[in-house]
N, C-alpha and C positions, 0 to 999 in steps of 0.2 A: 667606565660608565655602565652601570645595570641596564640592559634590555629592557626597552618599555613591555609594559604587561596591560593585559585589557581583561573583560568577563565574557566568554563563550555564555550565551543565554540557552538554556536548551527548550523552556516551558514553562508555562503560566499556573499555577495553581493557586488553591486557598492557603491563605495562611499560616495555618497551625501545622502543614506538612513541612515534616522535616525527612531530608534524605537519610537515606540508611550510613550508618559507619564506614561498609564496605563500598557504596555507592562509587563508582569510578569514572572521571570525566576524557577530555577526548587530549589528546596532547601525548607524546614519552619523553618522561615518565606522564603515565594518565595526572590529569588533574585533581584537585577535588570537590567533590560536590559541594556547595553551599546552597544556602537560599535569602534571597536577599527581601527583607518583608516592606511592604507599606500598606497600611491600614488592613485592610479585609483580603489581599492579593502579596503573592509571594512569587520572585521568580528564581527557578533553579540556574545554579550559574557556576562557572569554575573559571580559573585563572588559567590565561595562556598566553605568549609572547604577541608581540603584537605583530613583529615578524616572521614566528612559526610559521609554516604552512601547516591548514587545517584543510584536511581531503581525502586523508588515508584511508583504508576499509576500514581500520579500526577505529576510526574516527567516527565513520558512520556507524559500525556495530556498537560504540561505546552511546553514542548519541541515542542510536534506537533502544538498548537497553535498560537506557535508565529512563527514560520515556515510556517504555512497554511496563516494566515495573512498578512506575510511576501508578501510571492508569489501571492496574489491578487493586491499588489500593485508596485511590483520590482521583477525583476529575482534574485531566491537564490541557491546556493547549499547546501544542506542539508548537515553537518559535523555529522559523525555516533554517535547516542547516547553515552552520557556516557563518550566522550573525555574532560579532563581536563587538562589544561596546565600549571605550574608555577606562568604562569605572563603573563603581555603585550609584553615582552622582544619576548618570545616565538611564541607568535600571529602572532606579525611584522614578525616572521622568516619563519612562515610556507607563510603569503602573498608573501614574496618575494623571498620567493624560487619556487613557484610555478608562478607566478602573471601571465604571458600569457598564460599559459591552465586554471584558470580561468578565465580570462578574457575572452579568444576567447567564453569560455561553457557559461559564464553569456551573451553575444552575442546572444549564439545561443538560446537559452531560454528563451530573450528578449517577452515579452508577449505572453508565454506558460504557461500553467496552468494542472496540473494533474487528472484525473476523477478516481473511479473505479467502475468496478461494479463488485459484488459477490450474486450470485445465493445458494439457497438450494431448492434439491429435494422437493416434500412433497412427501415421503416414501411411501405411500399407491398408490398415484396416480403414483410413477416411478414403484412400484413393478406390476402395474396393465399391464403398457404399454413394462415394458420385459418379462409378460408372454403371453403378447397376441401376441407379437413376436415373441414369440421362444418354439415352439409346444414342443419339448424335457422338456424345465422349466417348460412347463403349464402338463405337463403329470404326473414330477417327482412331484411339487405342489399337486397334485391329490392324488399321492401316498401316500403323508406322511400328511396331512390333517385330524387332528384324531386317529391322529396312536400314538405309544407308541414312546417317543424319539430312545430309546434304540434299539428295533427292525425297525427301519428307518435309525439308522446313517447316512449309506454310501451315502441314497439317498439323505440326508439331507445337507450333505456335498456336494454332487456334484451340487446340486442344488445354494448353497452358491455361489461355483466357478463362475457357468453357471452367474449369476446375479452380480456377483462384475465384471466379464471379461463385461458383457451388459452393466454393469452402466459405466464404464471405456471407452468403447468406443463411448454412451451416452455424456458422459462429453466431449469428446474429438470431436465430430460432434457439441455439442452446441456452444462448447467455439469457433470453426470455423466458424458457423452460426454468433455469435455474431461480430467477428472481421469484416466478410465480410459485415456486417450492420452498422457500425462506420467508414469504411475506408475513405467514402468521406470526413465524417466530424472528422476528428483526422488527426495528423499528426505520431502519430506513438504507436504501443502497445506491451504489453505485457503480458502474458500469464501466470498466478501466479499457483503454487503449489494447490491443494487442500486441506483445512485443516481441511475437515473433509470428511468422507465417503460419506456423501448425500450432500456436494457441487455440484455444478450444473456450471455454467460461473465464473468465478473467472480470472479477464483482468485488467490490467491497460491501461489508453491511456493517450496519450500526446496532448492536446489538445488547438488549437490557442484561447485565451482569445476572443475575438470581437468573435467567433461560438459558444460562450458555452450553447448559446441558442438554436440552430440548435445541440447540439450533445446533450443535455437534449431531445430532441423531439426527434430524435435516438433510444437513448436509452429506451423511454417511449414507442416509437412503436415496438421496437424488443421484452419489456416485454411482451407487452397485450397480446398478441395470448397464453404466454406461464404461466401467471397467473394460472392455473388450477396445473402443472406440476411444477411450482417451483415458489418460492417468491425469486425476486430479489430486492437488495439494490443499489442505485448508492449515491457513497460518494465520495464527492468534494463542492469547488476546493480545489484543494490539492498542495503542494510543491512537485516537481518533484522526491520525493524518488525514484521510479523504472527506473530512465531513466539518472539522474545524481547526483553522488555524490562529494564531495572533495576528498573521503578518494580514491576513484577510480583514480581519476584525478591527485594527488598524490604520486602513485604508481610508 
């Protein structure tokens, strides 16, 4: 008996989008791209075991690629990893129960395109610039500089505190510097979690396609002054994950 098979959904788009030839879905062998249309809304979709496990990196890289790709040439909403449906039966059901709040959000995201950028401290150069701040850190530093762990604890500890509450507030003045440096040219952002201690800017924007070269040059002059204090990455263009989903839309 054949393996039951179902449609990996990856995103929402208009109609008349069609996936590329080469377009490759998430499964080994990868899958392949289709799109499954009804009226005004089309959703991309590929075939995969129903018992496959889907979760591999490549899974997720096949997923983001053809979503990223997607959105440089058509408005898409991202459908959350990992949804898999029956059939085409299923597909039709979700466009048409939903079809005008996608429709109006692929509208509204009509030649919008995703950036991020994510910052890290370089650890020596932030631990230099919260003790030259904060006389009480640069004191307790002094204290326990050489000294036995054991007979230091408490300073060593409070010291900890003094410099995670600095890096914390740190993080939370850059990541304001940096929105206030992208506003002209973004249309709208957002402010991601830190996912790691020595994070530093960590932003999504939403940004109009035609400025992407105006918000690259943004973002390039917000880094340089801060190059010594943290190496920042900007990755895009991207499909609008932090700004719209189906699975929200849906709701």
């Amino acid at each position: 008996m054949a393996d039951e098979t179902g449609l990996f959904i990856y995103g929402i788009v208009p109609s008349d989008v069609e996936p590329t030839p080469d377009a490759k879905g998430v499964g080994d062998p990868p899958g392949e791209v289709a799109a499954v249309r009804h009226g005004d809304l089309a959703a991309l979709v590929s075939e995969v075991g129903l018992e496959e496990p889907v979760g591999r990196p490549a899974d997720l890289t096949a997923y983001q690629e053809l979503l990223d790709g997607t959105a440089a040439v058509a408005p898409v909403l991202p459908v959350r990893f990992g949804t898999v449906v029956t059939g085409r039966d299923a597909v039709v059901d979700l466009l048409d129960a939903h079809q005008d709040r996608f429709a109006n959000a692929l509208d509204e995201f009509e030649g919008k395109i995703q950036y991020i950028l994510h910052g890290r401290y370089d650890e020596q150069a932030l631990l230099g610039a919260v003790l030259a701040a904060n006389p009480a850190a640069a004191d307790l530093a002094t204290q326990v500089r050489g000294q036995p762990e054991e007979a230091t604890r408490e300073h060593r500890i409070r010291l900890g505190e003094i410099i995670s509450q600095a890096v914390e507030l740190r993080r939370e003045a850059d990541n304001g510097d940096l929105v206030e440096a992208l506003a002209a040219v973004s249309v709208a952002n957002v402010i991601r979690p830190p996912s790691d201690e020595l994070d530093s800017v960590h932003a999504a924007f939403l940004v109009e396609a035609d400025r992407d070269g105006e918000f690259v040059d943004a973002a390039e002059e917000f880094a340089g002054p801060r190059r010594e204090l943290m190496r920042v990455r900007l990755l895009g263009p991207l499909a609008p994950y932090d700004f719209v989903s189906a699975h929200q839309l849906a709701e």
